[in-house]
C-alpha positions as CSV (number, residue, x, y, z in Angstrom):
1,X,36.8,-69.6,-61.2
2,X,40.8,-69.9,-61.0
3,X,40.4,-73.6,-60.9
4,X,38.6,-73.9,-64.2
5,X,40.0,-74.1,-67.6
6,X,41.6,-70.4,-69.0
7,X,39.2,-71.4,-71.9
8,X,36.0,-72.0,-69.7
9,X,37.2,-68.4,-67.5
10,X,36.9,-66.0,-70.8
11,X,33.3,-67.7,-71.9
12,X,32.1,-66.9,-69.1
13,X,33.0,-63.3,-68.9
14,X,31.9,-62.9,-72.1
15,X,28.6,-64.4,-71.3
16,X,28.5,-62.2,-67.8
17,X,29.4,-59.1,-69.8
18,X,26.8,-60.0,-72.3
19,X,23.6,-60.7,-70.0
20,X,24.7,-57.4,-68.5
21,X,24.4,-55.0,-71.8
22,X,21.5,-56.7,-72.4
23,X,19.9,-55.6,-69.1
24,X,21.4,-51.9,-69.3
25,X,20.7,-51.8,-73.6
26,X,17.3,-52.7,-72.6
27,X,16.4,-50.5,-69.7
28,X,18.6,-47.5,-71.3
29,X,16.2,-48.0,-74.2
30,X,12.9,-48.1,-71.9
31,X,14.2,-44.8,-70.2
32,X,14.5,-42.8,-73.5
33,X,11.4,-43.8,-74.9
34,X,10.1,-43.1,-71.4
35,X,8.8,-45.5,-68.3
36,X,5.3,-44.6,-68.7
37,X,3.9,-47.1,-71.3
38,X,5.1,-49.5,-68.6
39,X,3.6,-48.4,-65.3
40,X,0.2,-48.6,-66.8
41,X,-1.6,-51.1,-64.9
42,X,-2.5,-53.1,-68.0
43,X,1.1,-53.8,-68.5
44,X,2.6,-53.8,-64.9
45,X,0.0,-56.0,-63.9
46,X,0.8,-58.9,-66.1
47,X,4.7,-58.5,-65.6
48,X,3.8,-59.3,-62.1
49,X,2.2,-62.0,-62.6
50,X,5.1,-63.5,-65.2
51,X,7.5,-62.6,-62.9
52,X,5.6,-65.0,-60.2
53,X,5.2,-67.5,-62.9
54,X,8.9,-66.9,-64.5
55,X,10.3,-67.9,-60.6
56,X,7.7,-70.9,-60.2
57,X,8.9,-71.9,-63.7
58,X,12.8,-72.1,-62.7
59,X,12.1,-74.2,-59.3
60,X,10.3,-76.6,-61.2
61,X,11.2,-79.1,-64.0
62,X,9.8,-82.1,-66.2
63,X,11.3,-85.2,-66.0
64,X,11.6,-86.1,-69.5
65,X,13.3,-89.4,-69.2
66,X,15.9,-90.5,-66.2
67,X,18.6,-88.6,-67.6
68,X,16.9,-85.6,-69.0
69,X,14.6,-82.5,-66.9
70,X,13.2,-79.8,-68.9
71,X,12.6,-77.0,-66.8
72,X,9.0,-75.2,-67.2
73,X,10.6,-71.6,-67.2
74,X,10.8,-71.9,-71.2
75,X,7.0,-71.3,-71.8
76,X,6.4,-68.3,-69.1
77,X,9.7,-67.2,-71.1
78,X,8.1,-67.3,-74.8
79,X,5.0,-66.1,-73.3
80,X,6.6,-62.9,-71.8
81,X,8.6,-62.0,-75.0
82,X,5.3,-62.0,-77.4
83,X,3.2,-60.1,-74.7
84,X,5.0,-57.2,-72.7
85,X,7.1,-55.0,-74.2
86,X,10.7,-54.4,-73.6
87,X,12.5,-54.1,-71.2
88,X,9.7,-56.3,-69.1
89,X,10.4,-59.9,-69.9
90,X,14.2,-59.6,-69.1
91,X,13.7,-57.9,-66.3
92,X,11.2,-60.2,-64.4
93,X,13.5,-63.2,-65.9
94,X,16.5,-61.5,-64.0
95,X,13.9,-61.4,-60.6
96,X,13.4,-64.6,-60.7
97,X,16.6,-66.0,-61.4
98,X,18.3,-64.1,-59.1
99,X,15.5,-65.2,-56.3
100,X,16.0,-69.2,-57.1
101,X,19.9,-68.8,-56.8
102,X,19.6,-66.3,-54.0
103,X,18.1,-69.7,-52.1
104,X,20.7,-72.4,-53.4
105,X,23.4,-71.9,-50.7
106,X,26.0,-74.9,-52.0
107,X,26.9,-73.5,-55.3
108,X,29.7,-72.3,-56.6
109,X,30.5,-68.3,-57.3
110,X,31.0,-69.5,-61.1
111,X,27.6,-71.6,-61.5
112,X,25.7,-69.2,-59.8
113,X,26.3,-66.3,-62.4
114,X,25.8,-69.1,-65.1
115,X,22.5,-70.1,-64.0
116,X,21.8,-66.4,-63.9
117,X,23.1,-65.2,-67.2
118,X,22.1,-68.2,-69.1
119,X,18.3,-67.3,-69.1
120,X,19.3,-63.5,-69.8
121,X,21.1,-64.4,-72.7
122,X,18.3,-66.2,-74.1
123,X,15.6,-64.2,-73.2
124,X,17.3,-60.9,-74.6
125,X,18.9,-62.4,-77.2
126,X,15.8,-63.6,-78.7
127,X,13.8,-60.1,-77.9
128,X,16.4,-58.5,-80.0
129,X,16.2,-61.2,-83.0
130,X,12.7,-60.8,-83.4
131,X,12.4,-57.0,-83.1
132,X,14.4,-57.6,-86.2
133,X,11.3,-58.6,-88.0
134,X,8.5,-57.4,-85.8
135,X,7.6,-55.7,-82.5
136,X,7.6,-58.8,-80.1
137,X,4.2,-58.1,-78.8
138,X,2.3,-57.8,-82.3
139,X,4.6,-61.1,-83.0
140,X,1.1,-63.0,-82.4
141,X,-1.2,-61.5,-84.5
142,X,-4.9,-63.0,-85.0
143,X,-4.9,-63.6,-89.2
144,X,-1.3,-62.5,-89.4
145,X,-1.3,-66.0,-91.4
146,X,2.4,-66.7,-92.5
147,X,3.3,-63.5,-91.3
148,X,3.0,-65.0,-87.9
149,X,4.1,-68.3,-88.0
150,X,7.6,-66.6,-89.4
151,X,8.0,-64.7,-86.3
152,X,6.7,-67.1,-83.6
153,X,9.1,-69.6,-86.0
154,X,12.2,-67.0,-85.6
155,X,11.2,-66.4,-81.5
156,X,11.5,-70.5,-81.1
157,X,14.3,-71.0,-83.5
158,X,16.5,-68.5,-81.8
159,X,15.6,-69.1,-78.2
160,X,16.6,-73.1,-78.3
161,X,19.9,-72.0,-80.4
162,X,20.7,-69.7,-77.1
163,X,19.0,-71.9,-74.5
164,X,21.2,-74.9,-75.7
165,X,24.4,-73.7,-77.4
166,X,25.0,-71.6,-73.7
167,X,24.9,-74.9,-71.8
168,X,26.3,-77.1,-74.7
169,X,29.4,-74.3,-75.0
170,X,30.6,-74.9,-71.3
171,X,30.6,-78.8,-71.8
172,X,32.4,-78.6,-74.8
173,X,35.2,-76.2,-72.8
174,X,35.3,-78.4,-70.1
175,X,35.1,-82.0,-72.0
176,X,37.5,-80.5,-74.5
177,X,34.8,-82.0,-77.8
178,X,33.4,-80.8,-80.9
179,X,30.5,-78.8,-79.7
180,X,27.9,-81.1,-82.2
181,X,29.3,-84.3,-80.2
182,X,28.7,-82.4,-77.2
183,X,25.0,-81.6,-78.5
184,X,24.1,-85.0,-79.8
185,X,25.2,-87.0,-76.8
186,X,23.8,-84.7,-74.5
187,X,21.1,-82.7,-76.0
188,X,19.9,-84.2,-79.0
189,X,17.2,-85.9,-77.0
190,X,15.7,-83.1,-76.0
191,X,14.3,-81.0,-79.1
192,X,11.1,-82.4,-78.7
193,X,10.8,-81.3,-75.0
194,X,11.7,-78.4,-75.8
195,X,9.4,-77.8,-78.8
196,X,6.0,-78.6,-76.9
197,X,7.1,-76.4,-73.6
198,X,7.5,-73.4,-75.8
199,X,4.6,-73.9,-77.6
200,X,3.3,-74.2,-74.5
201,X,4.2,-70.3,-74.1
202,X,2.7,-69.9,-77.3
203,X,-0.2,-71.1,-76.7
204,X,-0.6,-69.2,-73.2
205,X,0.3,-65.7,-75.2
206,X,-2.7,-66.9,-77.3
207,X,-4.9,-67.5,-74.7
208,X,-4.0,-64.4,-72.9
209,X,-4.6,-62.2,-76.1
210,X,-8.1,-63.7,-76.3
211,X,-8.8,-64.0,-72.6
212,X,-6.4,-63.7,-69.7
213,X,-8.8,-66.2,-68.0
214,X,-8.1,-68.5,-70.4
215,X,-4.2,-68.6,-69.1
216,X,-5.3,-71.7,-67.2
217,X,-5.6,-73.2,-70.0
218,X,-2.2,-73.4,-70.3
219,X,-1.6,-75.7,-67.3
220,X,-3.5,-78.8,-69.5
221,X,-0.7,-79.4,-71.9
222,X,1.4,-78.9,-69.3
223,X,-0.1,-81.5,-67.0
224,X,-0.4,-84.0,-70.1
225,X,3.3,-83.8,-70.9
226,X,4.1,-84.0,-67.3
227,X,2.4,-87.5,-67.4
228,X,3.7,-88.3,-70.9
229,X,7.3,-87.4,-69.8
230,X,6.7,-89.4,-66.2
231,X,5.6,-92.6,-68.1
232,X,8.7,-92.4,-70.3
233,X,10.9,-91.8,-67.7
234,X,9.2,-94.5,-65.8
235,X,9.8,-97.2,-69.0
236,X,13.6,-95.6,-68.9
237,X,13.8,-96.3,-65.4
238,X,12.3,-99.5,-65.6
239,X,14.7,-100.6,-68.7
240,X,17.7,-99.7,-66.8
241,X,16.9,-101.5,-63.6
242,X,16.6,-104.7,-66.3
243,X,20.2,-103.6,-67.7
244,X,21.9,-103.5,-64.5
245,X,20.0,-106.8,-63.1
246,X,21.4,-108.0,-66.7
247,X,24.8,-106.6,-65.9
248,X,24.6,-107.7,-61.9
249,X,23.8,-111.7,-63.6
250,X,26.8,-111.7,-66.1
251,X,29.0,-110.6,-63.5
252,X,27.7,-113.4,-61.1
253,X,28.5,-115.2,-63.9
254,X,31.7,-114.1,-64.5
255,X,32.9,-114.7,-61.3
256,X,31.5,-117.7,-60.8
257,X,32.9,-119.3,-64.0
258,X,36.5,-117.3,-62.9
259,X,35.9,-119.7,-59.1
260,X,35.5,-122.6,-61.6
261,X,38.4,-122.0,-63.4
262,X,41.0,-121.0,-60.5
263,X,39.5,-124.6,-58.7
264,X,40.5,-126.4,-61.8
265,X,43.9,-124.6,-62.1
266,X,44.3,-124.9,-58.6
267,X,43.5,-128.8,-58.7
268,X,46.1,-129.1,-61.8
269,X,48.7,-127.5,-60.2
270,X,48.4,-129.4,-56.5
271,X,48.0,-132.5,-58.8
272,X,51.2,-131.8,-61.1
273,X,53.2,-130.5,-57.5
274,X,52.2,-133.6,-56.1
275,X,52.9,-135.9,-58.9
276,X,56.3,-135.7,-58.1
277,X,57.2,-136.6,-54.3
278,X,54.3,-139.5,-55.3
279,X,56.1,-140.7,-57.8
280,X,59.2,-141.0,-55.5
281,X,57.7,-142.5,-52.7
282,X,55.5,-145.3,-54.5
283,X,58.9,-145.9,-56.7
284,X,61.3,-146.0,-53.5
285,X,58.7,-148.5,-52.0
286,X,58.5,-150.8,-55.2
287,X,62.1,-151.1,-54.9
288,X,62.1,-152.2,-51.5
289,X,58.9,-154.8,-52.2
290,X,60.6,-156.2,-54.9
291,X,63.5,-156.4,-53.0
292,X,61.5,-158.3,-49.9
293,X,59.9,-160.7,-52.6
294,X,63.4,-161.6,-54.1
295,X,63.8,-163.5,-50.8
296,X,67.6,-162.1,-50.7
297,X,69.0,-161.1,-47.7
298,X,68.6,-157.2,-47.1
299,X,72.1,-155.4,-46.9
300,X,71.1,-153.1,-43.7
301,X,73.3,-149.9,-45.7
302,X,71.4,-150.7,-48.4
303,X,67.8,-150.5,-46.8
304,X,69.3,-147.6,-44.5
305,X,69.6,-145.8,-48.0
306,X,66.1,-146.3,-48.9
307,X,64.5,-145.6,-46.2
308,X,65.8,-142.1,-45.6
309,X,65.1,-142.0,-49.5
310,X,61.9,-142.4,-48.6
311,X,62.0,-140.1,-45.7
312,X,62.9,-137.1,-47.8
313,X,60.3,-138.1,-50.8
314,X,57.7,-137.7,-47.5
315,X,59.5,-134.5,-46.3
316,X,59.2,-133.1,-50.0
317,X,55.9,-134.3,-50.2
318,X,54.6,-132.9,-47.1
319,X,56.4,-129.3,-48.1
320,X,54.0,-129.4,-51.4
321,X,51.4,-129.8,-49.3
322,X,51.9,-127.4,-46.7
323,X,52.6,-124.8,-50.0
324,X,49.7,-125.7,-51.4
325,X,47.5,-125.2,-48.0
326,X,49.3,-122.1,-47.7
327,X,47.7,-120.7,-51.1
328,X,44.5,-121.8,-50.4
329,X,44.3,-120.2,-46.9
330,X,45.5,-117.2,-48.2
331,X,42.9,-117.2,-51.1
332,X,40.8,-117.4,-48.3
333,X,41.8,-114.3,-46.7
334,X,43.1,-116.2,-43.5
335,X,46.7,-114.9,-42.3
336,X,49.6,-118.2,-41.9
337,X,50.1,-119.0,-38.8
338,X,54.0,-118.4,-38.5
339,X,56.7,-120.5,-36.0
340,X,59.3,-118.0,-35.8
341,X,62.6,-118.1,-35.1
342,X,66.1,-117.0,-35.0
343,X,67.2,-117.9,-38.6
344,X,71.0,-117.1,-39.9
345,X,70.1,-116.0,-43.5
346,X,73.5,-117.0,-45.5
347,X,73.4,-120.8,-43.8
348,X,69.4,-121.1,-45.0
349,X,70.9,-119.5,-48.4
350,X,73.5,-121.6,-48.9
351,X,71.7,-124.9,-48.0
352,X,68.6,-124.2,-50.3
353,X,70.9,-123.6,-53.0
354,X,72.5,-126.9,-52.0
355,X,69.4,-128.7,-52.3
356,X,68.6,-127.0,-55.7
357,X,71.7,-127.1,-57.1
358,X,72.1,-131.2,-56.1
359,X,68.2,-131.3,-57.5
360,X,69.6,-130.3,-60.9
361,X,72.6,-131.6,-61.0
362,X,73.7,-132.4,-64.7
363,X,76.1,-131.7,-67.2
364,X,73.3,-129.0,-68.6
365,X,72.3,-127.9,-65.7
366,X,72.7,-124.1,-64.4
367,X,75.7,-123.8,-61.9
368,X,74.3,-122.1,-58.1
369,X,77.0,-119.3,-57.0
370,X,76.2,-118.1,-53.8
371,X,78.2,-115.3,-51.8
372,X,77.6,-114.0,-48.2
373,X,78.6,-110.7,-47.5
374,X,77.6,-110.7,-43.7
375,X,75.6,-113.0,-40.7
376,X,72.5,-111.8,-41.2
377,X,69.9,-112.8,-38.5
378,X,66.2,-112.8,-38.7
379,X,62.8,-114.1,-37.0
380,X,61.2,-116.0,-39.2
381,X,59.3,-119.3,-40.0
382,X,62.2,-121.5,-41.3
383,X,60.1,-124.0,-43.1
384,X,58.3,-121.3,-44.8
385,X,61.2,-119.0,-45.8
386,X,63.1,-122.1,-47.1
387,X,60.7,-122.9,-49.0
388,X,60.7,-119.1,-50.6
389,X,64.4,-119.4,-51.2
390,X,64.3,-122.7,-52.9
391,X,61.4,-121.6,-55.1
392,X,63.4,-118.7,-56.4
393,X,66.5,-120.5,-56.8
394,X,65.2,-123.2,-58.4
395,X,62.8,-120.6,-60.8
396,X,66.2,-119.1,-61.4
397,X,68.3,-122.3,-62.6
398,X,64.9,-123.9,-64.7
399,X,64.7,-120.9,-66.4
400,X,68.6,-120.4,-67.2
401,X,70.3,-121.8,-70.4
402,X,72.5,-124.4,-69.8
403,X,76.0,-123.6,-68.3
404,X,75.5,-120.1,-67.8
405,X,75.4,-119.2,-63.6
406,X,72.7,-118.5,-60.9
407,X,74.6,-115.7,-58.6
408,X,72.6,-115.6,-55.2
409,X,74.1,-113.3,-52.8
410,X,73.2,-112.4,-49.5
411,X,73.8,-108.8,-48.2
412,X,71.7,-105.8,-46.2
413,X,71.9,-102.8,-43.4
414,X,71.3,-102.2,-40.0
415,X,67.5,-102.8,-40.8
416,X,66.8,-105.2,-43.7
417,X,68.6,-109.0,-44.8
418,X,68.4,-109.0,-48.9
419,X,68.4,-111.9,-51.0
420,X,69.5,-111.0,-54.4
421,X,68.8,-113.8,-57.1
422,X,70.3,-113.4,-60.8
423,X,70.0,-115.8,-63.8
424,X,70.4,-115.0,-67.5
425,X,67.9,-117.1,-68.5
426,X,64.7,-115.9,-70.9
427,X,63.5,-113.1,-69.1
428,X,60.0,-112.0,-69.3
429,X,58.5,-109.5,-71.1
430,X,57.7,-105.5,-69.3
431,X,54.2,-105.6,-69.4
432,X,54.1,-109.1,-67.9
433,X,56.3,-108.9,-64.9
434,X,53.2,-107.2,-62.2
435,X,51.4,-110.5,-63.4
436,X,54.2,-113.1,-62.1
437,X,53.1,-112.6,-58.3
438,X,49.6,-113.8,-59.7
439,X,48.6,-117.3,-58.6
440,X,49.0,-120.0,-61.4
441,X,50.8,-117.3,-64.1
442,X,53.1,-117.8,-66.2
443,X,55.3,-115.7,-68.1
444,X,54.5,-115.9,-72.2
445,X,58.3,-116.8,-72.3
446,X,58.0,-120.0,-70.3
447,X,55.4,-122.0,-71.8
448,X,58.2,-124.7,-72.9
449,X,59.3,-125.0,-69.2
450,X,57.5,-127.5,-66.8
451,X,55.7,-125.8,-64.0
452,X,52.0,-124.4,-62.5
453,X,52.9,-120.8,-61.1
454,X,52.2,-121.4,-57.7
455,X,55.4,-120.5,-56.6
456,X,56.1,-117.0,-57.0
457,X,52.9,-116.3,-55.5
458,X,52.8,-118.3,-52.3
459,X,56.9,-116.4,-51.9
460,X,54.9,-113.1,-52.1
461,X,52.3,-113.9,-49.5
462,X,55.4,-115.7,-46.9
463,X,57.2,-112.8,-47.4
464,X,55.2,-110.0,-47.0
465,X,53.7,-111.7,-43.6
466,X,57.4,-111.6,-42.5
467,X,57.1,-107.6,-43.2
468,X,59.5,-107.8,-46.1
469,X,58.8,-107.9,-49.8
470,X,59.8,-109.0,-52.7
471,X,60.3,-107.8,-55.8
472,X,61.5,-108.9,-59.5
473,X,63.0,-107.1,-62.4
474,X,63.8,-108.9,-65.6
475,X,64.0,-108.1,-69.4
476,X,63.6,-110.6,-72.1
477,X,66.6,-112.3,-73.2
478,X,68.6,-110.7,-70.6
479,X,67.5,-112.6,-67.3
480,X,65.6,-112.0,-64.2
481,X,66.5,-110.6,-60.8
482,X,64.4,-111.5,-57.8
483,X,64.8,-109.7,-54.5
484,X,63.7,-110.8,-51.3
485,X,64.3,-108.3,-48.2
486,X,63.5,-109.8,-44.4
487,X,63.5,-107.3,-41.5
488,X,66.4,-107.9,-39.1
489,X,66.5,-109.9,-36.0
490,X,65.9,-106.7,-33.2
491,X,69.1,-106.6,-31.1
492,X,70.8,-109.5,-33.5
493,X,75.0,-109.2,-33.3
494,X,76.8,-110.1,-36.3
495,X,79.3,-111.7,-34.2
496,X,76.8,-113.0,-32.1
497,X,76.3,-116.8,-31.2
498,X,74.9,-118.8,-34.1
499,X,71.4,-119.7,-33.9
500,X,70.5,-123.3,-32.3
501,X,71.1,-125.7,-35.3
502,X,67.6,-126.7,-36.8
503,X,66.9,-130.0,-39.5
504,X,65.7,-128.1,-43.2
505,X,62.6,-128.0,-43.7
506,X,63.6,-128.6,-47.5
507,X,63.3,-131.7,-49.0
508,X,66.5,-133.1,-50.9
509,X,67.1,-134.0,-54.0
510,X,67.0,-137.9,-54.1
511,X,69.4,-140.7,-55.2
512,X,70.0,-143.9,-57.1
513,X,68.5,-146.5,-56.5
């Protein structure tokens, strides 16, 4: 009990101290009056046989619908009130309780005294009530006319007030809700149920006060609503299998319009990436056909010059595509395939932001400053890591006013090489920044900026299969700051040998025609 609420601790000591007076109030009572009325065998009999059916009655429960049981002790209960005197019907109600929980090893200290009190309380509790108005076993009275409707009326009306507000007071302690809420949404449904199982008990009291053979009687109502309350449960059953086949086919459909709409985005953005290094290679080839068809001579500088414009419209080209494969294998669930590599991280720094910086180059344009605290070594796939840095970078000066500078730097420790991007461009808003990493998004604050969002994403997925990550900080209308952190080269000097000179991977900004 420690772990409940302080709340939920004092109702139940109050219902434990409770179910107890009743059992001492009621037996002290029995002992004064004296024991004998109740050892006559025309009383003790019965009380055995209630007790049997009292413990028969809490193992065994109607299914009422799929999400509500009404348990059969209720009738035996009502039964036992109107037909053996005091203290009898609380005392065989505390046999038989305490026999069921004796047998349930997995609960809880708490529940266990619960599930025991809870039926005290309502069986003494209503005893009392009606000895109010009448002696509980000349409460069912042949001709007693309106006299005895008021007091079987009183016995019910008391007994579900108890039965329920016990069980609806612990949900509203623990749930923290009004306790009606609490009885509407969980019990509301089951006032009929528990109307026809305690006239049920009436109905047995009656048929015992005429002839205890005619107790059997009793069982046919009960049979009836077991099969009335199976069929309904059955239709409930049945009409929530539909809802979650309903639920299971708008979900299918969910996801499969959401596959639609990432293959069209997807499409878009390898269309619009591609666009691009097209454009330059079909306009760098024009130039030279129409240059063929002239019929001049070809200046060999001059054809030099296109060609390896050419070459690097291909090179971009083929670094959209590879990006763009990279996604989609990733989407897939498939790890990249890495070529690694020792890779000096300022030089890859410093030529990335070359190739952005030249990209961009105008009088509007966002100046690159780069600084490199320290040679910074790491195994990595160059092509894939230059294309990370040149994604930020660039991200950084398209998204910067005009004139105001990119600051890349390059720093780290003994374990980790950090790239440190800052722009002061148009930030993006809090709530939006976990989204950025999330193929083909884009910030609310960049919808007047060319782009598809493929980007940042594939940099997360490059990066975090090198074992670093990346992260981003920014702030609307005060810039961004991306930071990309690479795991150091294992036994890499700083004043070590330079790594083996490799071409960029990068494609380069091309030039006039």
């Amino acid at each position: 009990m420690r772990e409940l609420p302080p709340a939920l601790r004092l109702y139940l000591m109050v219902i434990s101290v409770a179910s107890a007076g009743l059992v001492v109030g009621h037996v002290g009572l029995s002992l004064v009056a004296g024991l004998s009325p109740l050892m006559r065998g025309a009383v003790l009999g019965p009380a055995l046989l209630f007790a049997a059916l009292a413990y028969v009655g809490e193992r065994t429960g109607l299914q009422v619908s799929a999400s509500v049981d009404q348990g059969l002790a209720t009738p035996v209960h009502i039964a036992a009130i109107l037909l053996l005197p005091a203290p009898l019907p609380l005392l065989l109600t505390l046999v038989a309780v305490v026999m069921v929980e004796s047998q349930r090893g997995d609960q809880e200290g708490y529940k266990r005294v619960f599930n025991i009190c809870h039926p005290l309380l309502s069986v003494g509790i209503s005893s009392v009530v009606l000895s109010l108005f009448v002696a509980p076993t000349q409460a069912l009275r042949f001709g007693g006319g309106v006299e005895t409707v008021r007091s079987v009326g009183v016995l019910l009306a008391v007994y579900y007030l108890i039965d329920v507000g016990t069980l609806a007071g612990v949900l509203t302690l623990l749930e923290r809700r009004r306790l009606l809420d609490v009885w509407r949404d969980s019990y509301r449904r089951n006032v009929l149920p528990e109307v026809a199982t305690s006239a049920i008990g009436v109905l047995a009291a009656a048929a015992w006060r005429f002839n205890p053979g005619l107790l059997a009687l009793a069982l046919l109502p009960v049979l009836a609503l077991r099969a009335a309350f199976h069929a309904i449960a059955e239709a409930e059953r049945a009409r929530g299998v539909a809802r979650d086949a309903q639920a299971i086919a708008e979900s299918a459909r969910a996801v499969a319009e959401e596959a639609v709409r990432v293959r069209d985005d997807f499409m878009t953005a390898a269309s619009h990436d591609l666009r691009t290094p097209l454009t330059g290679v079909l306009g760098r080839s024009e130039i030279i056909q129409t240059r063929l068809d002239s019929g001049r001579p070809l200046d060999d500088g001059w054809f030099r010059a296109q060609v390896d414009l050419l070459r690097q419209a291909a090179r971009h080209l083929a670094a959209t595509v590879e990006e763009i494969t990279d996604t989609a294998q990733v989407q897939m669930g498939r790890l990249l395939v890495l070529k690694l590599e020792p890779i000096d991280v300022g030089d890859m720094v410093r030529a990335m932001s070359a190739v952005v910086a030249a990209a961009s180059a105008s009088s509007t344009a966002a100046p690159v400053e780069v600084a490199v605290a320290a040679r910074l070594i790491v195994e990595g796939d160059r092509c894939r890591l230059e294309r990370v840095v040149q994604n930020v970078v660039g991200n950084a000066v398209k998204y910067s006013p005009a004139g105001t500078p990119v600051q890349v730097s390059v720093g780290g420790d003994a374990t980790w090489a950090t790239i440190t991007v800052r722009d002061r461009g148009v930030g993006v808003p809090a709530v939006e920044v976990p989204r950025l990493f999330t193929r083909f998004y884009r910030a609310s604050t960049a919808t007047d900026i060319a782009g598809t969002g493929i980007g940042l994403a594939g940099a997360r997925t490059i990066v975090e299969q090198h074992g670093g990550r990346i992260t981003l900080e920014s702030a609307v209308g005060e810039g961004t700051t991306v930071t990309v952190s690479l795991p150091r080269a294992a036994r890499a000097s700083p004043h070590g040998p330079p790594p083996p000179h490799r071409e960029s991977c990068a494609s380069e900004p091309e030039g006039p025609a």
